[in-house]
PDBQT receptor file of N, H, CA, C and O in Angstrom, charges set to zero:
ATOM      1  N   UNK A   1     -16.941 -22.490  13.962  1.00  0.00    +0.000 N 
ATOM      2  CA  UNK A   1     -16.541 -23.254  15.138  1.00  0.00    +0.000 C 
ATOM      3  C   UNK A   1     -15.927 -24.574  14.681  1.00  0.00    +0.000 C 
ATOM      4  O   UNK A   1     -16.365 -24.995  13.611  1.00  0.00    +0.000 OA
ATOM      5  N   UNK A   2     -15.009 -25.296  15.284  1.00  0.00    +0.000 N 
ATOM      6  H   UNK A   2     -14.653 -24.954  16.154  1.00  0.00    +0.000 HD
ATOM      7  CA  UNK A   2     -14.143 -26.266  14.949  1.00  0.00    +0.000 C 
ATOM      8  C   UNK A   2     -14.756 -27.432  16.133  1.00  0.00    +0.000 C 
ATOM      9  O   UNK A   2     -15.427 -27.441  17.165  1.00  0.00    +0.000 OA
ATOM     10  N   UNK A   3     -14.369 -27.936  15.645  1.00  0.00    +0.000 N 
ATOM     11  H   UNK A   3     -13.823 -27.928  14.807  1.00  0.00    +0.000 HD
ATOM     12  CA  UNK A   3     -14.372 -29.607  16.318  1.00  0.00    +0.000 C 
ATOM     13  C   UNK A   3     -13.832 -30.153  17.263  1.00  0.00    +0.000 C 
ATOM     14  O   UNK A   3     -14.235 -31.021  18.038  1.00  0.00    +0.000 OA
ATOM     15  N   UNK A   4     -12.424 -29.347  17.140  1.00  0.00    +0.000 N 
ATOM     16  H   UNK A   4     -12.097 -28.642  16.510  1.00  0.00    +0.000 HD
ATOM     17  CA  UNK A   4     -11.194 -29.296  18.217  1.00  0.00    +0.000 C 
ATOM     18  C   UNK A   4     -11.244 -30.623  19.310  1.00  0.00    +0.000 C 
ATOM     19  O   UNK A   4     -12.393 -31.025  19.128  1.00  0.00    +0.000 OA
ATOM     20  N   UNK A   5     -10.751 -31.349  20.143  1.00  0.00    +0.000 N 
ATOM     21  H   UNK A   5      -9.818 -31.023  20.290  1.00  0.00    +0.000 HD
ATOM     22  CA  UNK A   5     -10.525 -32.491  20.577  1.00  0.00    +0.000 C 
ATOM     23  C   UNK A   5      -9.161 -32.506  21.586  1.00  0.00    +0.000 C 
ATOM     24  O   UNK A   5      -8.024 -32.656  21.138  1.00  0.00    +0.000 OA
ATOM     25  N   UNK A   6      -9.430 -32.348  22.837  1.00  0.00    +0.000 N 
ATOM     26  H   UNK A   6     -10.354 -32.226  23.201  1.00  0.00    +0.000 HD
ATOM     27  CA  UNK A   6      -8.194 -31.396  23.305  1.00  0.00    +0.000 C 
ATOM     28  C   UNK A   6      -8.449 -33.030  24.742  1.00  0.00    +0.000 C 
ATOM     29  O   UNK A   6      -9.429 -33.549  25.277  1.00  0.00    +0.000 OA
ATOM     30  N   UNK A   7      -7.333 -33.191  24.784  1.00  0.00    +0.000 N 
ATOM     31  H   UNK A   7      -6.537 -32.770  24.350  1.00  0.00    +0.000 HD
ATOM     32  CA  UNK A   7      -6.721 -34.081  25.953  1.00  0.00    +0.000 C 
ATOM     33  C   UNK A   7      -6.507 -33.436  27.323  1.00  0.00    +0.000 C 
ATOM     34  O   UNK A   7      -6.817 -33.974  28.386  1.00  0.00    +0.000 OA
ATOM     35  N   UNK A   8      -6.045 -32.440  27.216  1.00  0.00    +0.000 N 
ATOM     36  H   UNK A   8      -5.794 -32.003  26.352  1.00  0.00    +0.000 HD
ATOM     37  CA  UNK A   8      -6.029 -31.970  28.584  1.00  0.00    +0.000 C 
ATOM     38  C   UNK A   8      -6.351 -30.310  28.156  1.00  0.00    +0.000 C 
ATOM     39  O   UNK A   8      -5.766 -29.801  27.200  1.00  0.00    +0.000 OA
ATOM     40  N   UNK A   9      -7.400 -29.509  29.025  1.00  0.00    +0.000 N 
ATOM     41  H   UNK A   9      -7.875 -29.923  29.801  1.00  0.00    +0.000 HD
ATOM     42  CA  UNK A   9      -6.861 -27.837  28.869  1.00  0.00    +0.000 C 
ATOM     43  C   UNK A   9      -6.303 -27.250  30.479  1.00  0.00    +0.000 C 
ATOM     44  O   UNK A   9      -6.835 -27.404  31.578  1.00  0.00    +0.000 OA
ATOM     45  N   UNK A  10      -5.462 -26.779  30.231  1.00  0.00    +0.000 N 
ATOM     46  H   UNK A  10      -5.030 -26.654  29.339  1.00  0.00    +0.000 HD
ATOM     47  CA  UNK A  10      -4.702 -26.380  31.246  1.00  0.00    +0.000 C 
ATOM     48  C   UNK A  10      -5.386 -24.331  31.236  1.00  0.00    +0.000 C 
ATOM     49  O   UNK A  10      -5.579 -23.816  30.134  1.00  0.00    +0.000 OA
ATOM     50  N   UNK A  11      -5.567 -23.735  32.157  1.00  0.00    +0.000 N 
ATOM     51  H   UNK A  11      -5.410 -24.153  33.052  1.00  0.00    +0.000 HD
ATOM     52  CA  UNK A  11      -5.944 -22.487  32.500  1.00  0.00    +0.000 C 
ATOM     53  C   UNK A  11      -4.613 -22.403  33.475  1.00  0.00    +0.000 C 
ATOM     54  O   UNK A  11      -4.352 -23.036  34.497  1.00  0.00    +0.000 OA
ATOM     55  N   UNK A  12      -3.794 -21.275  32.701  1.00  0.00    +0.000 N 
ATOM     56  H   UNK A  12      -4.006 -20.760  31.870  1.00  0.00    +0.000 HD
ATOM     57  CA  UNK A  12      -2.546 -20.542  33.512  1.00  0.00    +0.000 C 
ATOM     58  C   UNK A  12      -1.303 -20.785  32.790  1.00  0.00    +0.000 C 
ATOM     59  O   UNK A  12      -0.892 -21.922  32.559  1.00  0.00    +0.000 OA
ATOM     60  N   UNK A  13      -0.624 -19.579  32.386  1.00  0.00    +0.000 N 
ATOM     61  H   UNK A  13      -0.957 -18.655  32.574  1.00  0.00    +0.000 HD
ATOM     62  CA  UNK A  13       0.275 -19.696  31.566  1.00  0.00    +0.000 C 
ATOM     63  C   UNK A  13       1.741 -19.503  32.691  1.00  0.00    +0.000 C 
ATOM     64  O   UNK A  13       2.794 -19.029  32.264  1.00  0.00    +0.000 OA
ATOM     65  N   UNK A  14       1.565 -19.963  34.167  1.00  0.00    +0.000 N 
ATOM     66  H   UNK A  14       0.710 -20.348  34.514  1.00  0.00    +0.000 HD
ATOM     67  CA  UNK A  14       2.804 -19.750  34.205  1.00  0.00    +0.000 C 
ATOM     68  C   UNK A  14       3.292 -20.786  34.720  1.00  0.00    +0.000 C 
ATOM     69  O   UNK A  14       2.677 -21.817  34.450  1.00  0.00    +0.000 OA
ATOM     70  N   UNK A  15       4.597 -20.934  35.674  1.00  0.00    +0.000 N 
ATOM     71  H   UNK A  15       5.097 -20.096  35.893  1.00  0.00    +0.000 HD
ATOM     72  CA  UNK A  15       5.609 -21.679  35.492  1.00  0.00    +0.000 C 
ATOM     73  C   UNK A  15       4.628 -23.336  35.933  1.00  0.00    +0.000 C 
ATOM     74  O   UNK A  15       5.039 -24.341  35.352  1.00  0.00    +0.000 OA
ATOM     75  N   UNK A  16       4.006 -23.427  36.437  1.00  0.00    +0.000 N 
ATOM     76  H   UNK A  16       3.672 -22.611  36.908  1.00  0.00    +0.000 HD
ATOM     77  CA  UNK A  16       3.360 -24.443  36.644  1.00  0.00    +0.000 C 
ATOM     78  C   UNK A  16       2.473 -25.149  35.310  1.00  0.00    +0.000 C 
ATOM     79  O   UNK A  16       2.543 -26.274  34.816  1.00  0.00    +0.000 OA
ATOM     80  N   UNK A  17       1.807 -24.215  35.048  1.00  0.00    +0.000 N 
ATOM     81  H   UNK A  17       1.750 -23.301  35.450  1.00  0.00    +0.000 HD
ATOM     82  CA  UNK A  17       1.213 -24.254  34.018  1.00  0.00    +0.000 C 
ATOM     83  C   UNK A  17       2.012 -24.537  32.681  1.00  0.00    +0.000 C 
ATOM     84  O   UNK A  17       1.658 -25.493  31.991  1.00  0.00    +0.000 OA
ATOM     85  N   UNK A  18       2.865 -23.901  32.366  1.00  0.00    +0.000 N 
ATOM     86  H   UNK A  18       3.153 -23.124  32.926  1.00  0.00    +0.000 HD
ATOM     87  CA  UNK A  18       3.615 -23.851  31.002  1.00  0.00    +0.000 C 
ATOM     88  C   UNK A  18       4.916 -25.414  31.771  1.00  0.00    +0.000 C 
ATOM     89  O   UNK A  18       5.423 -26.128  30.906  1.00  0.00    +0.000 OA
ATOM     90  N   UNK A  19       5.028 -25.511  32.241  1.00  0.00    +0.000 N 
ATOM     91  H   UNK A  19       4.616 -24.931  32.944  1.00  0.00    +0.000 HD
ATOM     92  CA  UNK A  19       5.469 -27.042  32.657  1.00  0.00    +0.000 C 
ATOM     93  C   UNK A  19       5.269 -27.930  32.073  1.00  0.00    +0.000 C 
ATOM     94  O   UNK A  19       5.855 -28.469  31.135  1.00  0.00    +0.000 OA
ATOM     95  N   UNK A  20       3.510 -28.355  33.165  1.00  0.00    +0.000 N 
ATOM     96  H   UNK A  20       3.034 -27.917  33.928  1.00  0.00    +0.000 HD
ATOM     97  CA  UNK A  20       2.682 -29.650  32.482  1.00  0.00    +0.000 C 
ATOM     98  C   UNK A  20       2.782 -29.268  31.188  1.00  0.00    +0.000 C 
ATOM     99  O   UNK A  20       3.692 -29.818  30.567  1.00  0.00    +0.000 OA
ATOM    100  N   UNK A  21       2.114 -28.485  30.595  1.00  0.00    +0.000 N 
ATOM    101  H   UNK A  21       1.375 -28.038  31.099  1.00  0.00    +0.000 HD
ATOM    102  CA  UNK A  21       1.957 -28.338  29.113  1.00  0.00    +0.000 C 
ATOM    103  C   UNK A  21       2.805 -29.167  28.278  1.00  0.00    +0.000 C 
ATOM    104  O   UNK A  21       2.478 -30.028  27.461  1.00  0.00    +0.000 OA
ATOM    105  N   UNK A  22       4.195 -28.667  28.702  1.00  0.00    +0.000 N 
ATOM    106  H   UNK A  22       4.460 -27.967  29.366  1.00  0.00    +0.000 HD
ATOM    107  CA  UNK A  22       5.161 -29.189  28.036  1.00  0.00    +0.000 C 
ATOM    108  C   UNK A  22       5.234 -30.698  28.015  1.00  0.00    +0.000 C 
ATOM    109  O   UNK A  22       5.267 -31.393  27.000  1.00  0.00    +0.000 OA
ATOM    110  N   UNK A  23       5.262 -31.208  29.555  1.00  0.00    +0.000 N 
ATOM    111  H   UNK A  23       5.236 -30.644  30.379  1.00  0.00    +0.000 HD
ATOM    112  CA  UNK A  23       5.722 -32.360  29.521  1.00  0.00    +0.000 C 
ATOM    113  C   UNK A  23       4.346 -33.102  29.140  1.00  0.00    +0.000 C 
ATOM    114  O   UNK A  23       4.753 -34.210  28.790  1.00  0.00    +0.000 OA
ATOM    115  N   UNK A  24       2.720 -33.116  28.992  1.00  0.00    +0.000 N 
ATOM    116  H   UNK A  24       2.390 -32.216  29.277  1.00  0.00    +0.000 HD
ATOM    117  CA  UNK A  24       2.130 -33.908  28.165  1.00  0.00    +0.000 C 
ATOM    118  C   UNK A  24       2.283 -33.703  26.814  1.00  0.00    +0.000 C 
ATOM    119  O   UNK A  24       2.248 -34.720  26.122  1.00  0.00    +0.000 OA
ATOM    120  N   UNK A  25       2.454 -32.572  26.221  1.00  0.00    +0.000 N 
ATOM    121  H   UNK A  25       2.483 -31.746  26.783  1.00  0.00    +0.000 HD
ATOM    122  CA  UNK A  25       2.782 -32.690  24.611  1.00  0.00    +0.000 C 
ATOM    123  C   UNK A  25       3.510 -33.519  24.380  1.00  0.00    +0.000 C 
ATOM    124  O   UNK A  25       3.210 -34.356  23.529  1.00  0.00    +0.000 OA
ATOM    125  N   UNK A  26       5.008 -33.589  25.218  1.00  0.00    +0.000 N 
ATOM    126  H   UNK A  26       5.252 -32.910  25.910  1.00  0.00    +0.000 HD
ATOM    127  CA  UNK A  26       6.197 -34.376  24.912  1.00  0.00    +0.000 C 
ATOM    128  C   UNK A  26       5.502 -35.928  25.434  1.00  0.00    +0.000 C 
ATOM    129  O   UNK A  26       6.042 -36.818  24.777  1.00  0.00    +0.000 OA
ATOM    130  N   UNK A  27       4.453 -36.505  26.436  1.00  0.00    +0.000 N 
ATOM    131  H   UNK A  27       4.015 -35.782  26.970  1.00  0.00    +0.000 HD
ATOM    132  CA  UNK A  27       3.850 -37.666  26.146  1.00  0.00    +0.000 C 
ATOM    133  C   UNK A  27       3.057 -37.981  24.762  1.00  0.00    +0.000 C 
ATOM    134  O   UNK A  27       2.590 -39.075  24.444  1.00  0.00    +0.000 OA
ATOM    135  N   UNK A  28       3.004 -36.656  23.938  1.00  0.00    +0.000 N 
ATOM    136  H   UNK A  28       3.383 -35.768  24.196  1.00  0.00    +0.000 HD
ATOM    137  CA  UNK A  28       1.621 -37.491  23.078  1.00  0.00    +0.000 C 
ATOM    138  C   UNK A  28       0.219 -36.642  23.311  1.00  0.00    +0.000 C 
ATOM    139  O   UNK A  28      -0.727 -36.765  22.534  1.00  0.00    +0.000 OA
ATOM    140  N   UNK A  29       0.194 -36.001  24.156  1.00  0.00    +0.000 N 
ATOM    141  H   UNK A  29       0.963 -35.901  24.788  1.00  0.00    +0.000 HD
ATOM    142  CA  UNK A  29      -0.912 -35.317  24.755  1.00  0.00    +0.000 C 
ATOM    143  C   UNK A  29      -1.404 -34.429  24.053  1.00  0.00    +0.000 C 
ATOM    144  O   UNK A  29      -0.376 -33.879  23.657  1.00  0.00    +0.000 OA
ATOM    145  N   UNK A  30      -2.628 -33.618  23.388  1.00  0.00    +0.000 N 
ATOM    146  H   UNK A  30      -3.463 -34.065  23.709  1.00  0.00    +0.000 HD
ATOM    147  CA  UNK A  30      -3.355 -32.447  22.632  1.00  0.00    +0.000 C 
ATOM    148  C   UNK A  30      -3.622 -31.636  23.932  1.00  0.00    +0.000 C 
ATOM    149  O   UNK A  30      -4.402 -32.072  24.779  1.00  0.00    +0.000 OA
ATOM    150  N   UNK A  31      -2.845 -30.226  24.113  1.00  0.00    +0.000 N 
ATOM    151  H   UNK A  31      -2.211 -29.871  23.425  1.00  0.00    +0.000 HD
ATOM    152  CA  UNK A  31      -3.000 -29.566  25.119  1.00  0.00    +0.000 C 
ATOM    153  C   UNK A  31      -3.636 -28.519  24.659  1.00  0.00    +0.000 C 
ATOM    154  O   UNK A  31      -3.354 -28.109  23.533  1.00  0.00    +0.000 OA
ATOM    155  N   UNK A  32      -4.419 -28.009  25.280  1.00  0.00    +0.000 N 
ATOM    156  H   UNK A  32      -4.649 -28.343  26.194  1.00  0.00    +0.000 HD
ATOM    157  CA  UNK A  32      -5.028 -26.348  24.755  1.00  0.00    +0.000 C 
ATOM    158  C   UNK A  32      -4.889 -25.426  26.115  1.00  0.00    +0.000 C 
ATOM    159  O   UNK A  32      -5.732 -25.418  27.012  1.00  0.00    +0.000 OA
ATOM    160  N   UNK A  33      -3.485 -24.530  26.104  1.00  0.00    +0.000 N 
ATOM    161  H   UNK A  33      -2.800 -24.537  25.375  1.00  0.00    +0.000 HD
ATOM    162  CA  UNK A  33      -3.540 -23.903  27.166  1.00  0.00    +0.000 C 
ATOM    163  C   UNK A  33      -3.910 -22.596  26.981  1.00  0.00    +0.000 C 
ATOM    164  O   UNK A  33      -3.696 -22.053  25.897  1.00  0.00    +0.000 OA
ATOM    165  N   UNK A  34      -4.536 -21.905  28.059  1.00  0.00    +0.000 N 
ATOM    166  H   UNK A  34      -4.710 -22.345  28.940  1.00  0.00    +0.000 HD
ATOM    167  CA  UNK A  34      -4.725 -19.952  27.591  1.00  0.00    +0.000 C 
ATOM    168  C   UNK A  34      -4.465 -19.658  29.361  1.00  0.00    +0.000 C 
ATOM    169  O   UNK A  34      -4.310 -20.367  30.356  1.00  0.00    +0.000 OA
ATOM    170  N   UNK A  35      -4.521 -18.300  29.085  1.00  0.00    +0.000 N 
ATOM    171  H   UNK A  35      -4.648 -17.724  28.277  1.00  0.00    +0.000 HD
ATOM    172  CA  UNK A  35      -4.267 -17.494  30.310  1.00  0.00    +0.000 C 
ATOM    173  C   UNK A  35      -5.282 -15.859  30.405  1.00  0.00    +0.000 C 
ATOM    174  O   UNK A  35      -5.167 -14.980  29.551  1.00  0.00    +0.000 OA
ATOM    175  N   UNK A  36      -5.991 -15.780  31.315  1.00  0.00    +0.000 N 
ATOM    176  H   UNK A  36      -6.085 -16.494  32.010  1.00  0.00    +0.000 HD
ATOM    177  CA  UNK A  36      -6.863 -14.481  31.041  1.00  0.00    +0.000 C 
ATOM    178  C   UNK A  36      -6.577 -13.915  31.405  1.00  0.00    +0.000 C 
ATOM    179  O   UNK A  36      -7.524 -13.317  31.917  1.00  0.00    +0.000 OA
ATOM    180  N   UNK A  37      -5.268 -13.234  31.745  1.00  0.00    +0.000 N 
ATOM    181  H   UNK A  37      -4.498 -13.720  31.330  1.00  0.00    +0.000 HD
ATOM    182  CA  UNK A  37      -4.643 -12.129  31.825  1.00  0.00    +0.000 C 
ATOM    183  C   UNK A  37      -4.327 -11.494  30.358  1.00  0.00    +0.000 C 
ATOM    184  O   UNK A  37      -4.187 -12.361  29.495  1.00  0.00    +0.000 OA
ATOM    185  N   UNK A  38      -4.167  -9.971  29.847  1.00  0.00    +0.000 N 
ATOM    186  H   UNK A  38      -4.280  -9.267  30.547  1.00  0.00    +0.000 HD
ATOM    187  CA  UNK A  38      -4.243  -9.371  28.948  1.00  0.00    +0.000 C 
ATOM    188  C   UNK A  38      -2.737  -9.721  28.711  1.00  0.00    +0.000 C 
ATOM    189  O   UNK A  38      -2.521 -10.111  27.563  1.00  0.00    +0.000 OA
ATOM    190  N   UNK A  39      -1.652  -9.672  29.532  1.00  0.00    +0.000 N 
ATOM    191  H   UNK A  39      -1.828  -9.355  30.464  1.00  0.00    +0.000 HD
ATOM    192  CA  UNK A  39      -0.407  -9.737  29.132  1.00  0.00    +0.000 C 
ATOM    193  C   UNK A  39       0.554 -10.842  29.997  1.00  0.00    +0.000 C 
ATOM    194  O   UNK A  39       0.382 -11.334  31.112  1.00  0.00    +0.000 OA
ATOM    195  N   UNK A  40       1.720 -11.032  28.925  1.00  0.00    +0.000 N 
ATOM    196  H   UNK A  40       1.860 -10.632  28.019  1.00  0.00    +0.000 HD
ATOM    197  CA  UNK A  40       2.496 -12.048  29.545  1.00  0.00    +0.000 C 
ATOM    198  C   UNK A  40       3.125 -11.902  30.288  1.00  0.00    +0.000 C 
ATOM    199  O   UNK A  40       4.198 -11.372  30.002  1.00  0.00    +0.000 OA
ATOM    200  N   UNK A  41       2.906 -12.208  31.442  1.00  0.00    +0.000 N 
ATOM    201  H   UNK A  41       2.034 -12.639  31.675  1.00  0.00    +0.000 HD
ATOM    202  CA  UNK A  41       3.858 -11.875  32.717  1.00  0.00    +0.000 C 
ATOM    203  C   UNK A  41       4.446 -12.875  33.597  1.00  0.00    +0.000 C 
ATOM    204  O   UNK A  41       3.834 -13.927  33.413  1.00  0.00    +0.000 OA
ATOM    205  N   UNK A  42       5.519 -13.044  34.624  1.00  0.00    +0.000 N 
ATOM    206  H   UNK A  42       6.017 -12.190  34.774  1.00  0.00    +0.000 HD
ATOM    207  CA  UNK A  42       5.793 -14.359  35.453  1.00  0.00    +0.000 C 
ATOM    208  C   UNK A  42       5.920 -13.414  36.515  1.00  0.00    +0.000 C 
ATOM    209  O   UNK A  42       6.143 -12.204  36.472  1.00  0.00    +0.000 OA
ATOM    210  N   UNK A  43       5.658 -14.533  37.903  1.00  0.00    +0.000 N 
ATOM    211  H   UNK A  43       5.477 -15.516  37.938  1.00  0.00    +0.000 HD
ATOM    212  CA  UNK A  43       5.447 -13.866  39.201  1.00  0.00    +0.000 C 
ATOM    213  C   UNK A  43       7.023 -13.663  39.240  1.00  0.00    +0.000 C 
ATOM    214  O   UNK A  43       7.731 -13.838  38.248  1.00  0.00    +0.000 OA
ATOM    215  N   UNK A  44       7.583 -13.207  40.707  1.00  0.00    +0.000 N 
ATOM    216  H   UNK A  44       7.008 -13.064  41.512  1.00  0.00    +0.000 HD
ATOM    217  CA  UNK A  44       8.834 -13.029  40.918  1.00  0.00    +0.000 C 
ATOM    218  C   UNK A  44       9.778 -13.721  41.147  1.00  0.00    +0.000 C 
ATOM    219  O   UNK A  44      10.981 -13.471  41.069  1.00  0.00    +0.000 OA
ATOM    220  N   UNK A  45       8.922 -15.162  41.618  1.00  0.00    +0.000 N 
ATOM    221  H   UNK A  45       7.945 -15.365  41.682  1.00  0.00    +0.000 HD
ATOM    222  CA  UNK A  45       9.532 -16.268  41.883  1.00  0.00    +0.000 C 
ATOM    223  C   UNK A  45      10.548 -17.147  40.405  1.00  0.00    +0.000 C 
ATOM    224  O   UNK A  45      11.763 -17.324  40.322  1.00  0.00    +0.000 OA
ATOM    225  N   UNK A  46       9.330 -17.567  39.337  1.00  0.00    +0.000 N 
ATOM    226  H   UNK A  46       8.343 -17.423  39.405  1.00  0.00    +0.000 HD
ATOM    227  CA  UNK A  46       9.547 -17.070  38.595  1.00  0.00    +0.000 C 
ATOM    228  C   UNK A  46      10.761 -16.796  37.223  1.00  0.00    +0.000 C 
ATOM    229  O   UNK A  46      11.209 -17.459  36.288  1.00  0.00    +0.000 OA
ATOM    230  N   UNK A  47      10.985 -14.999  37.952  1.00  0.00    +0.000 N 
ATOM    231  H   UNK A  47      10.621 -14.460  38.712  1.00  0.00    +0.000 HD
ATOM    232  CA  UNK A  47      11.272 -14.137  36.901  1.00  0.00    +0.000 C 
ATOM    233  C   UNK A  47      12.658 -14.385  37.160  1.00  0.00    +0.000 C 
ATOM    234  O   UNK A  47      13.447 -14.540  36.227  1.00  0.00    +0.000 OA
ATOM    235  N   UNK A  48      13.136 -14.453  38.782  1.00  0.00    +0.000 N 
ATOM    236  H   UNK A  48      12.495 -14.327  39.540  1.00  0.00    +0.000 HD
ATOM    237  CA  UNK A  48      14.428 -14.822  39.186  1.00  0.00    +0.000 C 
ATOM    238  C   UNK A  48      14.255 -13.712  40.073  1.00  0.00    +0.000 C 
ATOM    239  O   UNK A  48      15.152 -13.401  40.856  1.00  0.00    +0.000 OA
TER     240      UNK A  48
């Protein structure tokens, strides 16, 4: 087990989710995001 030290964890890998992510890393931010779905998918909105 690690020590790990995470600033924000975000739960949800999609367009909302993978957003913030982005834009606190690009502040400086330690993000730890996951998603508990088995596979990568985007809703329809989305996908286009």
């Amino acid at each position: 087990m690690t020590d790990d030290i995470w600033d924000t964890i975000i739960v949800g890998q999609g367009l909302a989710g993978t957003t913030l992510a982005w834009r606190l890393v690009d502040a400086g931010q330690r993000v730890l995001m996951f998603d508990p779905a088995e596979a990568v998918t985007s809703s329809k909105i989305a996908a286009g």
